[in-house]
C-alpha positions as CSV (number, residue, x, y, z in Angstrom):
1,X,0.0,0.0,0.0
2,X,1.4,3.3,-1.3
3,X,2.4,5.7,2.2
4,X,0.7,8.9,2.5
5,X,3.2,11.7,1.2
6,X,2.8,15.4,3.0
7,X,4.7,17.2,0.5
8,X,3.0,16.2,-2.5
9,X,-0.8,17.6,-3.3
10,X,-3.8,15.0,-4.1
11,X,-3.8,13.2,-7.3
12,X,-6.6,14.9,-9.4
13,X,-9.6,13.6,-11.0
14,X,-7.9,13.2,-14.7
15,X,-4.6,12.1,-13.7
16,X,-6.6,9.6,-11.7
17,X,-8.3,8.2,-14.9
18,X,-5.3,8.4,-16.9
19,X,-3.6,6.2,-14.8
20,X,-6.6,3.9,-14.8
21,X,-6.6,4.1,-18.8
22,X,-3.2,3.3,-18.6
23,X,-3.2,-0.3,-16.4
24,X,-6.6,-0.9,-18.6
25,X,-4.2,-0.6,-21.9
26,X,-1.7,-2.7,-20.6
27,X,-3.7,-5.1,-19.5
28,X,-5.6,-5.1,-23.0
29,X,-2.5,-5.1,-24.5
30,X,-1.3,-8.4,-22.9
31,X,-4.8,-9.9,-23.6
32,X,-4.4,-9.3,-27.1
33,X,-0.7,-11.4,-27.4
34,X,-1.8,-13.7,-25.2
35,X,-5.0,-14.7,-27.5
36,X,-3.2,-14.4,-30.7
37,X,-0.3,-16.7,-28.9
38,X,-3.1,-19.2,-27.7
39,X,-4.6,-19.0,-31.0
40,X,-1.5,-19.6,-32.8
41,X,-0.9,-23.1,-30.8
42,X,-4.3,-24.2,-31.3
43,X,-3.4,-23.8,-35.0
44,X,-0.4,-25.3,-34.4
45,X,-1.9,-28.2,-33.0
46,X,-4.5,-28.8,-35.5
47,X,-2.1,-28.4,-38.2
48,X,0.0,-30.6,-36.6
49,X,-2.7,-33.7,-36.0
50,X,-3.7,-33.1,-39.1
51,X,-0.1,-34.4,-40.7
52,X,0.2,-36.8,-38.3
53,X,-3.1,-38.4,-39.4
54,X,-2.2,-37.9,-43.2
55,X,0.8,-39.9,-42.5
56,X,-0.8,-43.1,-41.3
57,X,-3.6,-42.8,-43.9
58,X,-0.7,-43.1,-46.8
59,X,1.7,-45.6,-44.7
60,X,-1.3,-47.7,-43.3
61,X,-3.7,-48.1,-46.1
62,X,-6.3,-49.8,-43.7
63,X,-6.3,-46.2,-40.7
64,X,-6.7,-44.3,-44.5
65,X,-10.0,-46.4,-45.3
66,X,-11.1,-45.9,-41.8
67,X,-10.6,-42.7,-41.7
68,X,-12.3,-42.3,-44.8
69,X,-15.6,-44.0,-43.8
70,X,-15.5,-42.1,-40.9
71,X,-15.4,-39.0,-42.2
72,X,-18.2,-39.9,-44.9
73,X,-20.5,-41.3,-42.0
74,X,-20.1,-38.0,-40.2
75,X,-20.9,-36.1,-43.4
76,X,-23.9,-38.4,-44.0
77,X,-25.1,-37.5,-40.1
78,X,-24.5,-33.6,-40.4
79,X,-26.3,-33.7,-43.8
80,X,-29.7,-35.2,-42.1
81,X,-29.2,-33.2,-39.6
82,X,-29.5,-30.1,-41.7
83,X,-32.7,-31.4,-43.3
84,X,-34.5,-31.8,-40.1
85,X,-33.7,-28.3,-39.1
């Protein structure tokens, strides 16, 4: 907790929402790179699974037909989905 100081007068009204404007900007600030960096690993990630799933499908011929009727059974489910909507 900041001491009381005799010699210096009160902090005014405006440089008392200056330096309010000032933490709320930093603090914005880090949001902003902080959300961009977690949205960057999330990217990161997906991209990243993504490969690694493309690689089995082509070495393992079997995960690539699995993968493949999955994907085509999910399609088939979202599709009747959107008709009953």
């Amino acid at each position: 907790m900041a001491q009381f100081d005799p010699h210096r007068p009160p902090m005014s009204l405006s440089e008392s929402e200056e330096l309010l404007k000032g933490r709320n900007a930093d603090a914005e600030l880090f949001g902003f790179w902080f959300g961009l960096a977690k949205g960057v690993g999330k990217f990161l990630l997906v991209v990243a699974a993504i490969a690694a799933i493309t690689y089995l499908c082509i070495s393992v011929p079997v995960i690539g037909w699995a993968v493949a009727a999955a994907v085509l059974i999910y399609a088939i489910v979202e599709i009747s989905k959107a008709g009953k909507k």
